[in-house]
C-alpha positions in Angstrom: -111.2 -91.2 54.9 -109.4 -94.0 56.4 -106.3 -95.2 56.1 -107.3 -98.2 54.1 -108.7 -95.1 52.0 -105.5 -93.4 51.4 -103.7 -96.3 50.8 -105.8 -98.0 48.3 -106.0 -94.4 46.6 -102.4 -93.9 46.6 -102.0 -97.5 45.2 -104.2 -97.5 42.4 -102.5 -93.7 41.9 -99.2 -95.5 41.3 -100.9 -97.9 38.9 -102.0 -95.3 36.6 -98.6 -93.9 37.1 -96.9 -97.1 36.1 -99.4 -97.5 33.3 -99.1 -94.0 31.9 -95.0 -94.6 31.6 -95.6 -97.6 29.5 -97.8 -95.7 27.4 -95.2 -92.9 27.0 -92.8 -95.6 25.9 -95.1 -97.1 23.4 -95.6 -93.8 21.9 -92.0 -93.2 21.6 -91.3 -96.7 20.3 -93.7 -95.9 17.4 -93.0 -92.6 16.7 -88.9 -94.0 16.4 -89.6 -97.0 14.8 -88.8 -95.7 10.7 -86.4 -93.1 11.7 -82.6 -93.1 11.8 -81.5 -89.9 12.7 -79.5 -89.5 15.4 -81.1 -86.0 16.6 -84.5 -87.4 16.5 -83.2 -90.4 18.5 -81.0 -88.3 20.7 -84.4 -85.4 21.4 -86.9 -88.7 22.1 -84.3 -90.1 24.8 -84.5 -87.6 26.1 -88.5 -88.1 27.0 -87.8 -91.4 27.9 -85.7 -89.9 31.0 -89.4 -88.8 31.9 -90.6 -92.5 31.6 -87.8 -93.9 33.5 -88.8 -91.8 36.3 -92.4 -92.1 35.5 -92.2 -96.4 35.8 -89.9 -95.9 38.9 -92.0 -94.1 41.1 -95.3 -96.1 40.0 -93.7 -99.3 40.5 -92.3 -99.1 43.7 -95.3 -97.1 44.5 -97.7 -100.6 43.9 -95.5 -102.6 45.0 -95.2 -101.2 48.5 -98.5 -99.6 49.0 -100.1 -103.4 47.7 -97.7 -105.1 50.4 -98.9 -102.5 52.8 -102.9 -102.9 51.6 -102.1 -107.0 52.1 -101.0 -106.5 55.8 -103.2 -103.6 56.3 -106.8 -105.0 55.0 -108.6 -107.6 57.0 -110.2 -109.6 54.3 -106.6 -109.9 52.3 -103.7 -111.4 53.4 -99.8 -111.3 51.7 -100.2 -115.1 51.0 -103.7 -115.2 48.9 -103.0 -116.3 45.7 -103.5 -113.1 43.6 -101.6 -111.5 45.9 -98.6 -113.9 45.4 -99.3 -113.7 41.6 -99.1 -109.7 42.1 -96.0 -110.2 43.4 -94.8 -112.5 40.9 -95.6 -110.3 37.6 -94.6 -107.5 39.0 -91.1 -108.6 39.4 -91.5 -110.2 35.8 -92.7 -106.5 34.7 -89.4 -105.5 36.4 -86.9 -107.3 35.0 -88.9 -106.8 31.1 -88.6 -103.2 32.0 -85.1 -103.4 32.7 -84.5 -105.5 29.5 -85.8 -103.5 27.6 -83.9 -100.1 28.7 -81.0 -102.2 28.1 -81.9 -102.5 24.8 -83.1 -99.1 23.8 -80.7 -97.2 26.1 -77.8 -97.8 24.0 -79.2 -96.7 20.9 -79.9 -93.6 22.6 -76.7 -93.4 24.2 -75.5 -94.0 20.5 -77.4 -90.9 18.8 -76.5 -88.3 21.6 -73.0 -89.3 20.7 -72.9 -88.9 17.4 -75.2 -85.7 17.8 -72.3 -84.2 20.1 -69.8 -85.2 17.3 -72.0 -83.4 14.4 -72.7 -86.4 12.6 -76.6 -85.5 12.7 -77.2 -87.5 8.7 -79.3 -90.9 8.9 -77.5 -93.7 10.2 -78.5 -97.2 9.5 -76.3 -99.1 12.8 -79.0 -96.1 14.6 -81.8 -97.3 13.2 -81.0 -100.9 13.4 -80.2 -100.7 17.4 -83.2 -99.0 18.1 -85.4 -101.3 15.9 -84.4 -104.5 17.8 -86.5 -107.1 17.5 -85.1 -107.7 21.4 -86.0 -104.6 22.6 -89.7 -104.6 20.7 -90.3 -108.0 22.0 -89.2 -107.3 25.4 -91.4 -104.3 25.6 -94.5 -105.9 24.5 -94.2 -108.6 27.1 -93.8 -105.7 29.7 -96.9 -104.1 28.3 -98.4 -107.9 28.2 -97.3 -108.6 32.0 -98.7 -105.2 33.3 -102.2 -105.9 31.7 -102.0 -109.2 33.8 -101.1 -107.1 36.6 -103.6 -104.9 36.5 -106.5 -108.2 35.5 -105.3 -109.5 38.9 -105.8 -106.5 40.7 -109.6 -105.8 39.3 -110.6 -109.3 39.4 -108.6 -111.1 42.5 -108.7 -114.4 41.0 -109.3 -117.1 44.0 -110.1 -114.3 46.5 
């Protein structure tokens, strides 16, 4: 194999990466979304640690190895327009990403709090943080963006 190969391979590797942490969060988002105790919140934060990691590694992983791919490739270069678009919803993806952690990082940091103080009994402030309309809304436009991503990436619009 080449080293095109490898780095295509690795690339589309941190894609599925990237794509199985936003699944993880969706799943977690659901499974939260009618509960209000603080343990359940707390354990499922917990998870999302996993994600956190998960997202990290796939996104700088595609974002790097697709720079490197640009410059590497001789049919491609960094300024093609679905490369620039790559570029561009991947830093939108980003700062959704980091929105919506924000957002559903506090109620987290919330329940392991008032796990650690034995107050363990449904709380409705909980359940309100981590049902945000924000934070939902923010995560479904980081789901959005990355599908746009990933249509750019199969499809090279204007290549």
């Amino acid at each position: 194999m080449s080293l095109n190969d490898w780095l295509l391979f690795l690339h589309v590797l941190a894609a599925f990466v990237l794509v199985a942490a936003e699944v993880l969060f969706t799943f977690l988002i659901a499974w939260l979304w009618k509960r209000d105790a603080p343990s359940d919140i707390a354990r499922v934060s917990g998870i999302s640690r996993l994600g956190n990691v998960l997202v990290g590694v796939g996104a700088v992983g595609v974002l790097i190895l697709g720079i490197v791919l640009a410059f590497e490739a001789d049919s491609y270069a960094i300024w093609d327009p679905w490369i620039v678009a790559a570029i561009v919803l991947w830093l939108a993806f980003a700062e959704l990403g980091r929105r919506t952690g924000k957002a559903y990082d506090a109620a987290g940091a919330r329940a392991r709090t008032l796990v650690s103080e034995g107050r363990d009994e449904p709380n409705a402030e909980l359940g309100a943080m981590f049902r945000s309309r924000a934070g939902l809304g923010f995560h479904l436009a980081s789901v959005a963006v990355l599908l746009l991503l990933l249509l750019d990436m199969i499809f090279k619009p204007g290549a």
